[in-house]
Kinemage of the C-alpha trace (Angstrom):
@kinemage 1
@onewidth
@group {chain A} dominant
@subgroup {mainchain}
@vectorlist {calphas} color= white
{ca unk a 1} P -84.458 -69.353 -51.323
{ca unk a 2} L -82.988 -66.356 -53.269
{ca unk a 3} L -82.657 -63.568 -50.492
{ca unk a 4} L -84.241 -60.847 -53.430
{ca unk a 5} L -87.310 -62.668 -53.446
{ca unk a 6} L -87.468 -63.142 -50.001
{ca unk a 7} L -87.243 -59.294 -49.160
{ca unk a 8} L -90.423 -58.325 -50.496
{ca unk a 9} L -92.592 -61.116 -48.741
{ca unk a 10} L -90.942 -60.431 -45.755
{ca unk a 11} L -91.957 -56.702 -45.975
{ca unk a 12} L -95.385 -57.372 -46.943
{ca unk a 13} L -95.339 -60.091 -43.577
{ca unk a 14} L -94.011 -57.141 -41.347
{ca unk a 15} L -95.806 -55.894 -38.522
{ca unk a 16} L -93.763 -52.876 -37.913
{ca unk a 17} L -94.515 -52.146 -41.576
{ca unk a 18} L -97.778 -52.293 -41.694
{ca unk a 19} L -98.329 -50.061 -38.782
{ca unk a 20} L -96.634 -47.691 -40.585
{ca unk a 21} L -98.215 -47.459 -43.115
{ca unk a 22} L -101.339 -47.346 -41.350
{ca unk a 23} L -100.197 -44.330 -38.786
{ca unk a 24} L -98.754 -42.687 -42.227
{ca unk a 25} L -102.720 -43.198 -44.191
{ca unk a 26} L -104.713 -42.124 -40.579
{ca unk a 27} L -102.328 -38.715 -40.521
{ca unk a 28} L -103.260 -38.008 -44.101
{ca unk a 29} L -106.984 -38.767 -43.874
{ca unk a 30} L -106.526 -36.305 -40.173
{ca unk a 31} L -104.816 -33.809 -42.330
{ca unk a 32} L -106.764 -33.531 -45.478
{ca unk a 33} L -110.245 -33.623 -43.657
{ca unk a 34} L -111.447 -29.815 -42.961
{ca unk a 35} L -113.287 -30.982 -39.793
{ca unk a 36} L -110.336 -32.640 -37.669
{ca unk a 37} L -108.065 -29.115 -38.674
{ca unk a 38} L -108.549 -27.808 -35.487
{ca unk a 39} L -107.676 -31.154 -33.784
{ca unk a 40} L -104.471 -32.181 -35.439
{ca unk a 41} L -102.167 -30.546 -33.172
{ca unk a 42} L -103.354 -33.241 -31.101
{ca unk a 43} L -103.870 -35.747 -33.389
{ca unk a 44} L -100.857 -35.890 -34.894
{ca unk a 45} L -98.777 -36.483 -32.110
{ca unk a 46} L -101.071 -38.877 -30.736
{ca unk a 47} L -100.909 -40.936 -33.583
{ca unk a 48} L -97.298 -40.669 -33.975
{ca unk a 49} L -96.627 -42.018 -30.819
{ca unk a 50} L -99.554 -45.092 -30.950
{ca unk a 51} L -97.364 -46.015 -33.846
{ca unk a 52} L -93.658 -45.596 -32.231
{ca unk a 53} L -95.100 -47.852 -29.036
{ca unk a 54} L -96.140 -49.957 -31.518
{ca unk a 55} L -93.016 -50.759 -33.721
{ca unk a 56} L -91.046 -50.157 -30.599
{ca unk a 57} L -92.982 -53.160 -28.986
{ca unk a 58} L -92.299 -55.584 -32.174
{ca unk a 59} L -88.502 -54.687 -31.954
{ca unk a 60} L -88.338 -55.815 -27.893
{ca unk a 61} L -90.641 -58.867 -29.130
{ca unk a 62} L -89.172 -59.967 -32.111
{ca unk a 63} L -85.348 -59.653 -29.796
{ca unk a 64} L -86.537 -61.742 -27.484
{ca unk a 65} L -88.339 -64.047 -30.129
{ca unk a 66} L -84.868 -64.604 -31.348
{ca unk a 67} L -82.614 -64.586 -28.335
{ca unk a 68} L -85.143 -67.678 -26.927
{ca unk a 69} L -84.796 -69.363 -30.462
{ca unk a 70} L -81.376 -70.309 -29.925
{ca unk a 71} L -78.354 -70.613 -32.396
{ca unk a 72} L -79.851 -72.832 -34.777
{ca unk a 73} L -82.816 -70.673 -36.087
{ca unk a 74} L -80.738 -67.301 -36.141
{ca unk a 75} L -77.701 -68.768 -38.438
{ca unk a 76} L -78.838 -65.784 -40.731
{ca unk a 77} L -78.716 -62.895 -38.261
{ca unk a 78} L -74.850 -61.546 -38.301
{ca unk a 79} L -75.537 -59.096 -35.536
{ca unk a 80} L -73.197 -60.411 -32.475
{ca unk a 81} L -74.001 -59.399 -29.276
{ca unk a 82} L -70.538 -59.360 -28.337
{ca unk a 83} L -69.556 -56.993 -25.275
């Protein structure tokens, strides 16, 4: 399969980007409503970090996805973990 084509599926797949883009919509909807202004200075750092646990989770899950799939199923990945 033709790695270009493969990118955008693979983004559109992503966990890590989707709950992005969610944190990003839910601080703009917190921001732009007149009702939550006196809130965001806890609001925005509470979502911020809901979304950092988040994406930090999926990065510990998706290493140990791939260290327990063995050799075979990471030909792809380049990254050695060479001391």
């Amino acid at each position: 399969m033709d790695k270009t084509k493969a990118a955008p599926r693979r983004l559109l797949q992503s966990r890590r980007f989707w709950s992005s883009i969610i944190s990003i919509i839910t601080l703009v909807i917190a921001a732009t409503r007149p009702e939550l202004e006196e809130h965001l200075d806890v609001l925005a750092p509470t979502i911020t970090t809901i979304c950092l646990t988040l994406v930090g989770g999926y990065v510990i899950e998706d290493r140990e996805l791939a260290k327990n799939a063995g050799p075979n199923e990471n030909e792809g990945n380049h990254e050695s973990n060479a001391v």
